[in-house]
C-alpha positions in Angstrom: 6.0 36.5 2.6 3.1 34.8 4.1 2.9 31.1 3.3 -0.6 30.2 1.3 -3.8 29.8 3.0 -5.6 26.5 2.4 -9.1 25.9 2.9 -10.6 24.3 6.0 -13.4 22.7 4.7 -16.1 21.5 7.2 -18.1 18.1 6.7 -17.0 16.3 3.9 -17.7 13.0 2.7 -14.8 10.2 2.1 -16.7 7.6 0.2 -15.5 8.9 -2.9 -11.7 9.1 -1.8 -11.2 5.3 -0.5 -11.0 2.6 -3.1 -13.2 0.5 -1.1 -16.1 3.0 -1.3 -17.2 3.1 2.1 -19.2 6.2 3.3 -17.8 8.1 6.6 -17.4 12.0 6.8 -14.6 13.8 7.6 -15.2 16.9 10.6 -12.7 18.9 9.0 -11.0 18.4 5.1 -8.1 20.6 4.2 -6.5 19.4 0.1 -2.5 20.2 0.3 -0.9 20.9 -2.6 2.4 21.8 -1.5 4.6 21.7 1.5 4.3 25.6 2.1 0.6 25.3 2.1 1.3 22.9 5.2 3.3 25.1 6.9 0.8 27.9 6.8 -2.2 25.3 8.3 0.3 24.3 11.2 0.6 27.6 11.7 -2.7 28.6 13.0 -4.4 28.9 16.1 -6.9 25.8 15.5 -4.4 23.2 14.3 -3.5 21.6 17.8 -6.7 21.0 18.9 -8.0 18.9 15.9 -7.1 14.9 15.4 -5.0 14.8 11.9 -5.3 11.8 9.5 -3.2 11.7 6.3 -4.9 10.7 2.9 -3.3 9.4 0.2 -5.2 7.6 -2.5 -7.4 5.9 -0.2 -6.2 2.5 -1.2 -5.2 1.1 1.9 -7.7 2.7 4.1 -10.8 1.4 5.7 -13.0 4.1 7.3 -15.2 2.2 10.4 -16.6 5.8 10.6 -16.8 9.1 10.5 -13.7 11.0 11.6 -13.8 14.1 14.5 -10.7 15.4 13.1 -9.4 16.9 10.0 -8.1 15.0 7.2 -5.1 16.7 5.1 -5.5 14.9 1.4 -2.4 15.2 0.0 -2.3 16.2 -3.5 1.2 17.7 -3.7 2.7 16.4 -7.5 6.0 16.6 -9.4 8.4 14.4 -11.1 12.0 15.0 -11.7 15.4 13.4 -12.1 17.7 14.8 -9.6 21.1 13.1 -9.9 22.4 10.2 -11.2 26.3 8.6 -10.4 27.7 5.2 -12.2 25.8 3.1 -10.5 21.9 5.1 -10.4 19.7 7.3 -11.4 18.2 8.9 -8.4 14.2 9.9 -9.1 12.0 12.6 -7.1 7.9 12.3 -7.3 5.7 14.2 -5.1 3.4 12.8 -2.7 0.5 12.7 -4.1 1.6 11.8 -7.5 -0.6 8.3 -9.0 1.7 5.1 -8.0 1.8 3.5 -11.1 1.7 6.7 -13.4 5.0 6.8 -11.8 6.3 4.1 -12.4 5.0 4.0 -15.9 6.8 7.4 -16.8 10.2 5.9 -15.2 9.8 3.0 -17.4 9.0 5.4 -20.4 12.2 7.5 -19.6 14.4 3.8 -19.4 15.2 4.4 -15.5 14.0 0.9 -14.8 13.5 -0.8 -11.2 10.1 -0.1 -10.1 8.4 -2.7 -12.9 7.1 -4.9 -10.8 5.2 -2.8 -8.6 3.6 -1.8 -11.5 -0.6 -1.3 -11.3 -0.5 -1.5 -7.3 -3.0 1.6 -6.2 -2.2 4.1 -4.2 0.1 7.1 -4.3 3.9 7.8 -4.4 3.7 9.1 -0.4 2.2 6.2 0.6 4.6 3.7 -0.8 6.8 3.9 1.8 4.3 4.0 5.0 3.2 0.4 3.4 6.3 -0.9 2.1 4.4 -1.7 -0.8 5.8 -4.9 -2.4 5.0 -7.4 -5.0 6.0 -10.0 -7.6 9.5 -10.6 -5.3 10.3 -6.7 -4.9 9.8 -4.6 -2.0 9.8 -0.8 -2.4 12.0 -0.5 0.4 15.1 -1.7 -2.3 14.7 0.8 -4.9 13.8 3.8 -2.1 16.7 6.4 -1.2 15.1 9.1 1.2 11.5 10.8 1.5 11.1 14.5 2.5 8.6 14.9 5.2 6.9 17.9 7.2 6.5 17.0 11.2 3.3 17.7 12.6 4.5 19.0 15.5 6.6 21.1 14.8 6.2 22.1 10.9 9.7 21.5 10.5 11.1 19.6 6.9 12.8 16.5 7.7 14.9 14.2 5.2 14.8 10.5 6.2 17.1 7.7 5.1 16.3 3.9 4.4 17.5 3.3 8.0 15.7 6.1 9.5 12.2 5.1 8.0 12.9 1.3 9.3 11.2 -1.0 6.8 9.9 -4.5 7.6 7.6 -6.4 5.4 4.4 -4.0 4.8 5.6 -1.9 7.5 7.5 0.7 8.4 8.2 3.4 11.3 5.0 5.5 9.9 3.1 2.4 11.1 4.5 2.4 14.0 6.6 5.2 16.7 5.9 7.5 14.0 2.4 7.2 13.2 0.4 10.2 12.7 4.2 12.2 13.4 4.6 13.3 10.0 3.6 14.2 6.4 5.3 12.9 3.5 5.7 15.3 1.2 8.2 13.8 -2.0 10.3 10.8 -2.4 13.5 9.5 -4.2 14.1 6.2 -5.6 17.5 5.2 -6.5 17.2 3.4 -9.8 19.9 0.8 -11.0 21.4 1.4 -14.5 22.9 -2.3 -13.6 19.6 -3.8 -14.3 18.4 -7.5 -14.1 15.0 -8.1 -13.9 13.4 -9.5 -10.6 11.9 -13.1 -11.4 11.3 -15.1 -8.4 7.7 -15.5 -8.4 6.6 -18.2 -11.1 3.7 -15.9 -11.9 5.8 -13.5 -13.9 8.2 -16.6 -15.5 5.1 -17.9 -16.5 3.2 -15.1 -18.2 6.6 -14.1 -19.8 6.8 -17.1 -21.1 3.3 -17.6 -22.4 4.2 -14.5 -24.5 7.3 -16.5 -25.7 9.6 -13.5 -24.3 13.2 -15.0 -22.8 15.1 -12.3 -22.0 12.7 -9.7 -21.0 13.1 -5.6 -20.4 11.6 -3.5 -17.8 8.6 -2.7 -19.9 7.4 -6.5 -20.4 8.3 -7.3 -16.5 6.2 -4.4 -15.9 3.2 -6.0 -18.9 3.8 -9.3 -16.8 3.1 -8.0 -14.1 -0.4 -6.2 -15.0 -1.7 -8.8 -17.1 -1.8 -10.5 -14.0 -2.7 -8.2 -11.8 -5.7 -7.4 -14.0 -6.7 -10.8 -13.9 -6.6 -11.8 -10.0 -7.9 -8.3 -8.7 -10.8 -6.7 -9.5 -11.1 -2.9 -10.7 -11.6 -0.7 -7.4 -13.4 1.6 -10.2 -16.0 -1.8 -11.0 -16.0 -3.0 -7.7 -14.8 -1.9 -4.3 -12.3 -3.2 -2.6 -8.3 -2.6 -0.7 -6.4 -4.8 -3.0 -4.6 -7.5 -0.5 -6.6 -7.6 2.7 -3.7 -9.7 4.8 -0.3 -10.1 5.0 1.0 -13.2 4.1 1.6 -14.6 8.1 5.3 -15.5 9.3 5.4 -18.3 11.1 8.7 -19.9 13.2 10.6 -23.7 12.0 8.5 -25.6 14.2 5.1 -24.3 13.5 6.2 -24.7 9.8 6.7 -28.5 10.2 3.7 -28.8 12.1 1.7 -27.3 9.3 3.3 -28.7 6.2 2.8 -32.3 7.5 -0.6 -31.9 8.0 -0.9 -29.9 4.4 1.8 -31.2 1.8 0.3 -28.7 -0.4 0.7 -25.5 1.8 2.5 -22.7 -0.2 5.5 -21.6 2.1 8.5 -19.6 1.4 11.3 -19.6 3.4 13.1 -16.2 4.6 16.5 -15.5 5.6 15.5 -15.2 9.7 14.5 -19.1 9.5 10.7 -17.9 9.6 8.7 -18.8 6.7 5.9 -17.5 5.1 3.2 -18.6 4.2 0.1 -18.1 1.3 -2.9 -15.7 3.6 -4.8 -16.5 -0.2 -4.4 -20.3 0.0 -5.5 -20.5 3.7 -8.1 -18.6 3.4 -9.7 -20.3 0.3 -9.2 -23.6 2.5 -11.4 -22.2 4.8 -14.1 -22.0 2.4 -14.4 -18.3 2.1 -13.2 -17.4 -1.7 -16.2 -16.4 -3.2 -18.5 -16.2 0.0 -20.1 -12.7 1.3 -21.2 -11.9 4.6 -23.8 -9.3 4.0 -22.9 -6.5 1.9 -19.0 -7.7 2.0 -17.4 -10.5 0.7 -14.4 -12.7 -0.4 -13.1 -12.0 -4.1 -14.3 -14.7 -6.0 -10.8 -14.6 -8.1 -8.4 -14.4 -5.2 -9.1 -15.3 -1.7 -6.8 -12.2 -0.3 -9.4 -9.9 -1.8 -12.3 -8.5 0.6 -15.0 -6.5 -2.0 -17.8 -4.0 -1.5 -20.8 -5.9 -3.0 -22.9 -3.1 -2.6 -23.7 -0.9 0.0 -21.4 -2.4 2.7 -19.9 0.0 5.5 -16.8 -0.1 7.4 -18.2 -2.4 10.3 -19.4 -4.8 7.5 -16.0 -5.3 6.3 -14.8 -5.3 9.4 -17.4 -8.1 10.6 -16.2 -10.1 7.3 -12.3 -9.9 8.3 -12.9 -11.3 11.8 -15.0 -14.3 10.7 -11.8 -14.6 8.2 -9.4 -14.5 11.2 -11.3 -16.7 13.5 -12.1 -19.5 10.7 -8.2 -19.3 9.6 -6.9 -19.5 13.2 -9.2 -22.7 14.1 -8.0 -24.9 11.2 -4.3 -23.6 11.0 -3.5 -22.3 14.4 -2.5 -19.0 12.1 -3.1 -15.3 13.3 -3.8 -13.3 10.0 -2.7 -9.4 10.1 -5.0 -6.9 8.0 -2.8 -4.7 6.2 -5.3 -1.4 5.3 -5.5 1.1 7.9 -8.6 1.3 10.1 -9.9 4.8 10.6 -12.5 5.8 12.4 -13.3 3.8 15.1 
């Protein structure tokens, strides 16, 4: 049987498939739907001559450009429960399935474990090329293996939690493996053991403004998007990449230099003797929060938040995260990271 044909479309625009709303064009646009549909794209004549780019849900993804290539949006779906033990439940979503859809439907099922990752954009597949994290919860904790196709070769491959190599918003997609593969499903491993996840004071707090002591999944997870909704703006209202930086690592000694100079400095400390410190905090000491720079500018809510005021391109962004970088790294001695993807330069 011959595996089925997927459209090679020529010339398409992108501005409506990146949450920031940037306009670029792609040369080439091919939608997959399943992992068979891939198979049968790798397998023609034109395939390894084009440039690939994944697409998710655009959410992590700054286009600087228009792209020579062909970009495979990945729109392959499903959700299942495929095993459980004493210990788990052990949950499969395709790809391209919504982020927190997902999670939402594990939390309706009572498979809890994913609540505080709840509202973060994006789609299952690209939860682990990020390492998506928040509220003191890593993805990387509840994941058990992805299913991927290689590029190359148009083989299937099944990687592990060691194999895929997670570091904090990073992974071997980002790195070795970039561009290597396509994920095509994931499984999370779910604890039935469940204690909620309550390190950040955020989430203590809101809980507590809603009087609730010992909390579930779902009100962890209502928490979480209450304040979500009220630090980051709507990419639907206003364009934007959620959390522009990562929150920098810096050694012991840089750390004491710093914190003598700032009492105030949010830091936490991490098992390697690094610490971490608050991108947000520096960055609204630096005068930005609220400031544009042409068409882009600093979420007035939450200094992590570059925005689309209106118009703005890639290169305006762009423009606005350097000044960020260079003003941050003259009053701190502090490198700040981006953490979307840059395509099309």
């Amino acid at each position: 049987m011959n595996p089925p044909t997927v459209l090679l479309l020529p010339d398409v625009p992108l501005q409506s498939l990146n949450t920031f709303g940037l306009p670029a064009r792609a040369a080439w646009f091919a939608a997959i739907e399943s992992p068979a549909q891939l198979a049968g794209l790798i397998a023609r004549p034109e395939w390894k001559r084009l440039r690939r780019f994944v697409l998710g849900g655009g959410s992590n993804l700054i286009l600087a450009g228009d792209f020579d290539g062909l970009v495979l949006y990945v729109r392959i779906s499903g959700r299942e429960r495929v095993a459980e033990d004493a210990d788990a439940w052990f949950v499969r979503a395709g790809a391209g399935e919504n982020w927190h859809d997902f999670v939402s439907w594990t939390l309706d099922r009572g498979w809890p474990g994913l609540e505080n990752l709840a509202l973060i954009p994006g789609t299952v597949g690209a939860a682990p090329v990020q390492n998506i994290g928040a509220y003191g919860l890593e993805m990387a904790e509840r994941f058990y293996c992805l299913e991927a196709v290689d590029l190359a070769t148009g083989e299937t491959v099944f990687l592990d939690r060691a194999a895929c190599r997670f570091g904090y918003r990073d992974s071997v997609f980002k790195r070795e493996a970039a561009g290597c593969f396509l994920i095509t499903a994931v499984t999370f491993r779910l604890p039935k053991r469940w204690q909620p996840v309550m390190g950040y004071a955020d989430v203590a707090r809101e809980l507590d403004m809603q009087g609730i002591a010992k909390p579930t999944a779902r009100d962890v997870a209502g928490a979480v998007i209450a304040i979500r909704s009220c630090k980051l703006p709507d990419p639907a209202q206003i364009g934007n990449a959620g959390s522009f930086f990562k929150n920098p690592q810096v050694d012991a000694a840089t750390f004491k230099s710093l914190i003598a100079r700032h009492p105030d400095l949010p830091h936490y400390p991490q098992p390697d003797g690094t610490v971490k410190l608050a991108a947000g905090w520096l960055i609204e000491r630096c005068g930005w929060k609220g400031k544009n720079l042409g068409p882009a500018g600093v979420y007035e809510r939450q200094a992590l938040v570059l925005v689309n005021r209106g118009g703005a391109r890639g290169e305006d962004v762009l423009r606005l995260a350097q000044a960020i970088q260079a003003s941050v790294r003259a009053m701190f001695g502090v490198d700040l990271e981006p953490e979307p993807v840059v395509l099309g330069l």
